[in-house]
C-alpha positions in Angstrom: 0.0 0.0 0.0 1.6 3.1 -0.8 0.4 6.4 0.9 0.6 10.5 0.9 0.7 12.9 3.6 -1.3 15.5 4.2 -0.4 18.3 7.0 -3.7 20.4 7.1 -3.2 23.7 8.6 -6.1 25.0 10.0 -6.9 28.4 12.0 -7.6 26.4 15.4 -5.6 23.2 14.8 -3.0 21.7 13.2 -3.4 18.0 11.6 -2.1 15.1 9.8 -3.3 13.0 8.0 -1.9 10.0 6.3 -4.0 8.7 2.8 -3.6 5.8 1.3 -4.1 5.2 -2.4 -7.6 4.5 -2.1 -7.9 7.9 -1.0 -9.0 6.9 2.6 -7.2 7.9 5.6 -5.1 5.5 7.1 -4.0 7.6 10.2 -5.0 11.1 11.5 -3.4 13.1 14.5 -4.3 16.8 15.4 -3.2 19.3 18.1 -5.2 22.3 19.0 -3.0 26.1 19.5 -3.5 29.2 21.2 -5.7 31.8 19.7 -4.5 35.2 21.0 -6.5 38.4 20.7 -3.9 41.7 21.8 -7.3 43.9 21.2 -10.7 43.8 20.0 -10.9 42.8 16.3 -7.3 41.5 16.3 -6.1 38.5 15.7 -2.6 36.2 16.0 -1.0 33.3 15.9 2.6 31.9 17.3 4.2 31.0 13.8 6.7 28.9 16.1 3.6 27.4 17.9 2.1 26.4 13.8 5.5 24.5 13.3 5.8 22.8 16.5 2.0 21.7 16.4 2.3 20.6 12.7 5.6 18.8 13.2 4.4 17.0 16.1 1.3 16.2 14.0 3.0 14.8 11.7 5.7 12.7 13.2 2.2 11.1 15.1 0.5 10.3 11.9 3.3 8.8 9.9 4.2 6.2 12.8 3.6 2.7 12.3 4.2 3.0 8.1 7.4 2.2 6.4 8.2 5.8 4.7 9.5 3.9 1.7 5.8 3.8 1.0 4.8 7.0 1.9 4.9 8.8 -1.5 5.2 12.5 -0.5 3.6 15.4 1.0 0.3 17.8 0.2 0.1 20.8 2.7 -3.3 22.4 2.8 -3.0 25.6 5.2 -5.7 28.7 6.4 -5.1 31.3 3.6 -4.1 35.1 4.4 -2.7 34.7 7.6 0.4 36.7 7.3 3.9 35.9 8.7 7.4 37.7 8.1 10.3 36.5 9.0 14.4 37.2 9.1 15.5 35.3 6.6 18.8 34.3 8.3 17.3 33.0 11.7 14.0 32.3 10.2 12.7 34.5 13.4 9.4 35.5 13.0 9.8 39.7 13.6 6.3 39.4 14.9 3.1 36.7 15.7 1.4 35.9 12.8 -1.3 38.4 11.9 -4.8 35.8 11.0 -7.0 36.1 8.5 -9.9 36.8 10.9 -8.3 40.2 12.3 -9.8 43.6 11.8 -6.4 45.6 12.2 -6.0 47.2 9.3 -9.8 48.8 8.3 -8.2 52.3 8.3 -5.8 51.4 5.8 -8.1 49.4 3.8 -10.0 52.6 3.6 -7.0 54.6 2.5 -7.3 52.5 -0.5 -10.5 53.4 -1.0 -10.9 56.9 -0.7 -7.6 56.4 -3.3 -9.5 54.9 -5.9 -7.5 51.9 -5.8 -10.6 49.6 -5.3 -11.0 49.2 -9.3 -7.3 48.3 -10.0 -7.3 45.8 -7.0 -10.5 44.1 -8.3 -9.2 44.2 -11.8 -5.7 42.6 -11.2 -6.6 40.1 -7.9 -10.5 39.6 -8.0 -10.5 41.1 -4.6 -12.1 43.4 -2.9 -10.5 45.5 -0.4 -10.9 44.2 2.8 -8.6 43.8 6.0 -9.1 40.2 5.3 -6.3 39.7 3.3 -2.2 39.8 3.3 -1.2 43.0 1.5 -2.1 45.4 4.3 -1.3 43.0 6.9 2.2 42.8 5.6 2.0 46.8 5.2 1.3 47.1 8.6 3.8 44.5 9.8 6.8 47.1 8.1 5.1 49.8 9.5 4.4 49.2 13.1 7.2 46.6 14.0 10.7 48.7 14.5 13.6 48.1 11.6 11.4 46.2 9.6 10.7 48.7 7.0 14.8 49.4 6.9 15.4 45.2 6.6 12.5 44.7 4.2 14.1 46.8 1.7 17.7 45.9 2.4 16.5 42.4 1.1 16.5 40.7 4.6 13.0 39.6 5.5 10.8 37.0 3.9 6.7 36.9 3.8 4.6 33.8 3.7 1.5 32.5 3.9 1.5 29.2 6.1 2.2 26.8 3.7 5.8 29.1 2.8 6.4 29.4 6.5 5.7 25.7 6.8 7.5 24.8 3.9 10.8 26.9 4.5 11.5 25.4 8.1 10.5 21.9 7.0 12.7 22.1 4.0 15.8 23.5 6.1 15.4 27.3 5.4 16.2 25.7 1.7 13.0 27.0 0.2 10.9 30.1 -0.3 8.0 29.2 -2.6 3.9 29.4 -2.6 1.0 28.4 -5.0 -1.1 29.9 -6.9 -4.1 29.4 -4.9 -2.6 30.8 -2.0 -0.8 33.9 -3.8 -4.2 34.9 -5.1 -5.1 36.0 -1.8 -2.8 38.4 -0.8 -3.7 41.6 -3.0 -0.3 41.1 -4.6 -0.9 39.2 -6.9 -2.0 39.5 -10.5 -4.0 36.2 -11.3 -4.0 37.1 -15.0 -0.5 37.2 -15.7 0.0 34.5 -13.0 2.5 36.7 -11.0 3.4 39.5 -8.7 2.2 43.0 -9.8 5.0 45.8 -9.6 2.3 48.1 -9.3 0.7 47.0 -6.3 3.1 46.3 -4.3 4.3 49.9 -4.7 0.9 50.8 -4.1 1.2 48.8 -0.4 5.3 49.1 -0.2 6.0 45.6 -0.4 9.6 44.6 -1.5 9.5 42.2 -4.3 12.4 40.7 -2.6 9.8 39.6 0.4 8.0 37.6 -1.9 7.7 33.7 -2.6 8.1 32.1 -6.0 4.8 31.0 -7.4 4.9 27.3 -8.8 1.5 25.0 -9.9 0.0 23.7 -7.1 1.3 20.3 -8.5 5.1 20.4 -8.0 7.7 19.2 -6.3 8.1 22.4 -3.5 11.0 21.0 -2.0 12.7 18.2 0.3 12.1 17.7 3.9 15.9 16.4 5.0 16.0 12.8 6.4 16.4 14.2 9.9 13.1 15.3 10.0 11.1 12.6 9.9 12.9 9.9 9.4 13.5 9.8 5.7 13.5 12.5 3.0 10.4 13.5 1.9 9.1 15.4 -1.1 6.3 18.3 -0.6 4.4 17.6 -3.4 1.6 19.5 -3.3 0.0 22.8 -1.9 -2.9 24.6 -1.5 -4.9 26.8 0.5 -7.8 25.1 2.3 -10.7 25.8 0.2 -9.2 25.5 -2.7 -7.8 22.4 -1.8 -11.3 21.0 -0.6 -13.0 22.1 -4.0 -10.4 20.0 -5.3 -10.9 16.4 -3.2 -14.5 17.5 -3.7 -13.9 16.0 -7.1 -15.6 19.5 -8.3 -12.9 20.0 -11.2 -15.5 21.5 -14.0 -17.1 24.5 -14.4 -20.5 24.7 -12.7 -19.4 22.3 -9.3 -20.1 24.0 -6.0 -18.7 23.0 -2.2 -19.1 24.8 0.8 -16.9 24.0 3.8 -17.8 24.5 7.6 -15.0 25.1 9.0 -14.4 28.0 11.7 -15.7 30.3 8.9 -18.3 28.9 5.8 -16.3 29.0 2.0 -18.1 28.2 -0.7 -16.6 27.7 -3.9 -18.1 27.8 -7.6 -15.6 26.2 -10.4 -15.8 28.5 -13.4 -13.1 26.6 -15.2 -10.2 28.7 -17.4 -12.5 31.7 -17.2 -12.5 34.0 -14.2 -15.9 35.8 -14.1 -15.8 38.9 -12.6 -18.1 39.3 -9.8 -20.6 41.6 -9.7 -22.5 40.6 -6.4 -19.2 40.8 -3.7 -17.7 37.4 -4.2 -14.3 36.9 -4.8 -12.3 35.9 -8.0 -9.7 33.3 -7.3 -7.3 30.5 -8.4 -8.3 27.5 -8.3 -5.5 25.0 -6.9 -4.5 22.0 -9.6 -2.4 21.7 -12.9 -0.5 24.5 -14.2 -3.2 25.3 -16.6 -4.7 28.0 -14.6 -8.5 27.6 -13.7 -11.0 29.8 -11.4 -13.3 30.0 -9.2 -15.9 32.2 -7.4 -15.9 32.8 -3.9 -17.9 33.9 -0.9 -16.4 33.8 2.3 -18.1 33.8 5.5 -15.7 34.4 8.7 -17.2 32.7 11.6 -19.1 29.4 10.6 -18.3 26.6 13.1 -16.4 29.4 15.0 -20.4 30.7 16.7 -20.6 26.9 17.9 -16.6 27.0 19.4 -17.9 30.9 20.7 -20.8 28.8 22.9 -18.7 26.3 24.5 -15.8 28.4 25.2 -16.6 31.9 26.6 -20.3 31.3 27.1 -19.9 27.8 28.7 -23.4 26.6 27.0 -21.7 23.4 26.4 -18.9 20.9 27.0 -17.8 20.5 23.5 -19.0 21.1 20.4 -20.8 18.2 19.5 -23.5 18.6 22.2 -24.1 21.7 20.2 -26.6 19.1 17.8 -28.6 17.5 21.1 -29.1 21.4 22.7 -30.5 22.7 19.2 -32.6 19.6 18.6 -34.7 20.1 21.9 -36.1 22.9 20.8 -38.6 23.0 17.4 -37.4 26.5 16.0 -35.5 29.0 17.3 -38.3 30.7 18.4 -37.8 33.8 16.2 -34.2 34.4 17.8 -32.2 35.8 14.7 -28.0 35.7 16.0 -25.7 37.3 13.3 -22.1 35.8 14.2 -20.3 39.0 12.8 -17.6 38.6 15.6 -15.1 40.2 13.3 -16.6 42.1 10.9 -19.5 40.4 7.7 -17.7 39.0 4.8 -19.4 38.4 1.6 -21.7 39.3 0.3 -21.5 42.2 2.9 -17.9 43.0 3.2 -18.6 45.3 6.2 -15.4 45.4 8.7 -17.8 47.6 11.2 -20.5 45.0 11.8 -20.6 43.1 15.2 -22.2 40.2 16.2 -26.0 40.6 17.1 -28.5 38.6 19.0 -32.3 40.2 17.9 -35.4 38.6 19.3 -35.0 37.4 22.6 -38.1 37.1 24.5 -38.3 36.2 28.4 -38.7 32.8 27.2 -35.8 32.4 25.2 -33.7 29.7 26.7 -29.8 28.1 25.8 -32.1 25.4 23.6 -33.3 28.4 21.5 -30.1 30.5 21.2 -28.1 27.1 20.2 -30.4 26.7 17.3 -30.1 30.3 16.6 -26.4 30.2 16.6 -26.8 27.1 13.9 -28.6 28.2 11.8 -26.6 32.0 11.7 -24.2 29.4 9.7 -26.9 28.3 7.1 -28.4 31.4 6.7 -25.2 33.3 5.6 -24.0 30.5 3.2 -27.1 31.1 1.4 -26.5 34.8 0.9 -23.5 33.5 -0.5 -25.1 31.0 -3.0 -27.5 33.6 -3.6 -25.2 36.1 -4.9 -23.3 33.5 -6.5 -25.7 32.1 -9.0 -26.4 36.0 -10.0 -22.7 36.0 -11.1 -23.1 32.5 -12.6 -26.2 33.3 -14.3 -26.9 29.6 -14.2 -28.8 28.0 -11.0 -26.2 25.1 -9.1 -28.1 22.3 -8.5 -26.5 20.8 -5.9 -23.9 21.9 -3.0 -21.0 19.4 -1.9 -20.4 19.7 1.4 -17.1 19.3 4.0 -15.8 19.9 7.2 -16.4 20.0 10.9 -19.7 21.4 11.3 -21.3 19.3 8.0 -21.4 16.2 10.5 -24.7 18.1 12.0 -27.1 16.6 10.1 -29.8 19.7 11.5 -27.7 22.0 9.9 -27.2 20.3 6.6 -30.9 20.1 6.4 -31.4 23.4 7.5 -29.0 24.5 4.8 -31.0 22.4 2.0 -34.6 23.7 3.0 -32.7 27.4 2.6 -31.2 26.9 -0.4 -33.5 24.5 -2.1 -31.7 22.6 -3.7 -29.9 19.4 -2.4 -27.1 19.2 -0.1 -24.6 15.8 -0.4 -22.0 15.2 2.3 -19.4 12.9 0.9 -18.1 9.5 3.6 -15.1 11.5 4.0 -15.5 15.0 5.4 -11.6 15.7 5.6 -11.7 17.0 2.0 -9.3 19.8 2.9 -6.7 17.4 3.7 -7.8 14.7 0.6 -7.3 17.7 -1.9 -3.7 17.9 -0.3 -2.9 14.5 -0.6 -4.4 14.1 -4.2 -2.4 17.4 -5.3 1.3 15.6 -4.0 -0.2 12.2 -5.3 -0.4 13.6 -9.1 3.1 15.2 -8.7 4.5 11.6 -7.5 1.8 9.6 -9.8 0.1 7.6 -7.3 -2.7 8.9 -9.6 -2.5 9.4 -13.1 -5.1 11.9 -13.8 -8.4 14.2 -12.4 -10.6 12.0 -13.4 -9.1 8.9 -11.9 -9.7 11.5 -8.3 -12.9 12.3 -9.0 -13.9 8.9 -9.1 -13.0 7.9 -6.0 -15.2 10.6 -4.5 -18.7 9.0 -2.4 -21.5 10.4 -1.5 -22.8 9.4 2.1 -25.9 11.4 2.7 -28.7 13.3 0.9 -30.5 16.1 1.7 -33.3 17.2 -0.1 -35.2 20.5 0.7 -38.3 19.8 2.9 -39.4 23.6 3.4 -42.3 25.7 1.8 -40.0 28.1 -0.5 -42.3 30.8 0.6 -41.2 30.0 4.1 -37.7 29.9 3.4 -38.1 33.3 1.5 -39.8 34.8 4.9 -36.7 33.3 6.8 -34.0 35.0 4.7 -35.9 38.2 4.7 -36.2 38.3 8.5 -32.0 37.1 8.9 -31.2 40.2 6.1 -33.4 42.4 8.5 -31.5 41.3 11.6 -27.8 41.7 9.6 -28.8 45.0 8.7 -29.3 45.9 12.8 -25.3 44.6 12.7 -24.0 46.4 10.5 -21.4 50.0 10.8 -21.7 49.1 15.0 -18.0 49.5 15.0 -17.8 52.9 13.2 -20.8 54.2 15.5 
């Protein structure tokens, strides 16, 4: 039996897991790392804390197999979340700055009142949005003493977590991204397929900072025998979402996923075209051969993250699978609206001001209700996203693959499916993040010969097929878009 790797990245967790050629997961091993928050809306990470965790994740999942078999490595890692480090210590000059963090709204609106919105769109399919890398790096040279000075004297390096994974795990040898993940850091041109001299002058980013960009499918670089045992090859990277589009077997134009994962991504394939969006989704690579393909995007930023929000600092639970039982007491929600906008609303909203909101409470409102409420906050906002996404599509999806964490619930999924009317499939294996990894490396090292040979290992494990009234469902997005709007600019007031 021969076998790939997968390290999976994620913003709460760090995983391994080890697939064999059947495309089934043979071992897994995960380790959960500190989420720090200096001030409201910000957000970090350790970078030294993401390599320790993933190491030791990895070691764990590969023991027991003879590495002869194990064919190389796919590494599938949260996109955006910024690190810069010195390139000759590989010292982080500062914590990672995540995805999720709010930091740099005044900056992003810099941009705007610039008129630089229209060039970023144009070049990145972005909007601007403190979401993303380029003003995160910006206000890493900014705000963190001598970095400006080393950036431009050629001595820092920037990465995304798979670059920061993949330099230390290759020896400081290599400095090197994907597609997929370069498209979301508002430096990069995904027509031309490569860094844009003119926006990085725009944001004051050294081109010297930057990774090279290689097909997601390539050999990245060689882990050295010391560390895990024998020399490995990194095969195969991706950010998560695109990577779970991709062992979502959705490789054509017109296949959907949506993962629920701290935040909700759903993902249209639009094949070699990238359609413009004109309802606030995203326009971004798609991970997978060096034939460049696209996809639109809607990105929600606190999906499972409501339910980890309940356990932890409101203590409405033990852990996060009792979530299910506590919403399933109760028949509805009993009018409770919650809008999870923790850290701003991403699409289709893209409001950085909005805060999380609770509407509807009545004296008999108990935990029962607001755990349902707090569900179904997830399913409501993927369905904005699907609906503005089959605006931009022009062409209704008729079905949604879905992955990750919170697509075990089986009251959400059907939930989602009554919303969206239209089916929603979860696959036997949920760990699609970590599968599109592992198929990625396996076509660089030919454990698989082609897409199609993927796709068809893909199963389906569980239908669900809309059961509400449309008219009903209709009434229920109307009333969640009244209760977002009672969210929305809080910050600014």
């Amino acid at each position: 039996m021969k076998y790939v790797l997968a390290l999976d990245q994620g913003t709460t967790s760090s995983r391994a897991i080890l697939f064999n050629e059947s495309g089934l997961p043979s071992a897994v091993a995960q380790r959960e790392f500190r989420q720090i928050y200096p001030q409201p809306g910000w957000v970090e990470h350790d970078p030294k804390e993401i390599l320790a965790t993933q190491r030791a994740t990895a070691r764990e999942a590969i023991r027991g197999v003879a590495l002869k078999d194990v064919q190389g490595i796919g590494i599938a890692n949260q996109r955006e979340t910024t690190i810069v480090w010195d390139r000759q210590s590989g010292e982080p000059i500062h914590n990672a700055i995540v995805w999720q963090d709010r930091r740099t709204v005044s900056l992003c609106n810099e941009l705007k009142q610039q008129g630089a919105e229209s060039l970023i769109r144009d070049r990145t399919g972005l909007v601007v949005d403190p979401y993303f890398s380029g003003t995160k790096i910006k206000w890493l040279l900014d705000n963190v003493p001598g970095a400006r000075a080393k950036a431009e004297a050629g001595q820092l390096a920037f990465g995304t977590v798979d670059t920061w994974l993949t330099w230390h795990l290759t020896g400081n040898r290599t400095h090197v991204t994907d597609p997929s993940n370069a498209s979301r850091t508002m430096l990069f041109n995904i027509h031309t397929g490569d860094w844009d001299a003119e926006l990085l002058r725009l944001l004051g980013v050294p081109r010297s900072m930057l990774p090279d960009v290689h097909p997601s499918t390539h050999a990245f670089g060689l882990l050295p025998r010391q560390e895990l045992g024998e020399p490995l090859v990194i095969a195969g990277v991706a950010g998560d979402q695109q990577a779970a589009l991709f062992g979502q077997g959705c490789h054509k134009a017109g296949m959907a996923k949506n993962t629920y994962g701290t935040g909700c991504f759903m993902l249209l394939h639009t094949g070699a075209k990238a359609i413009d969006s004109a309802a606030g989704l995203l326009t971004t690579a798609c991970a997978g051969m060096p034939a460049q393909e696209f996809a639109l995007e809607g990105s929600v930023f606190i999906g499972g993250a409501v339910v980890q929000w309940l356990r932890d600092e409101m203590g409405f639970v033990n852990s996060s699978k009792e979530i299910e039982r506590l919403a399933a007491s109760v028949l509805d929600s009993g009018e409770v609206y919650m809008v999870p906008a923790f850290t701003g609303l991403g699409a289709p909203y893209w409001d950085p001001n909005a805060r999380g909101a609770i509407i509807g409470i009545t004296r008999g409102t108990s935990r029962a209700h607001l755990a349902r409420a707090a569900l179904e906050s997830i399913a409501f906002q993927s369905a904005d996203v699907l609906e503005a996404m089959q605006q931009d599509a022009g062409s209704p999806i008729t079905e949604l693959r879905v992955d990750g964490g919170a697509a075990a619930n089986d009251l959400l999924m059907q939930f989602q499916a009554d919303l969206l009317g239209v089916p929603v499939v979860r696959p036997r294996i949920l760990e699609t993040t970590a599968l599109g990894a592992a198929y990625l490396a396996g076509l660089t090292t030919s454990l698989w010969k082609s897409r199609e040979e993927i796709a068809a290992q893909w199963r389906e494990e569980q239908r669900f097929v809309p059961k509400m009234e449309r008219k009903d469902a209709e009434a229920r997005m109307l009333r969640w878009r009244d209760a977002v709007s009672r969210s929305r600019g809080w910050a600014a007031g």
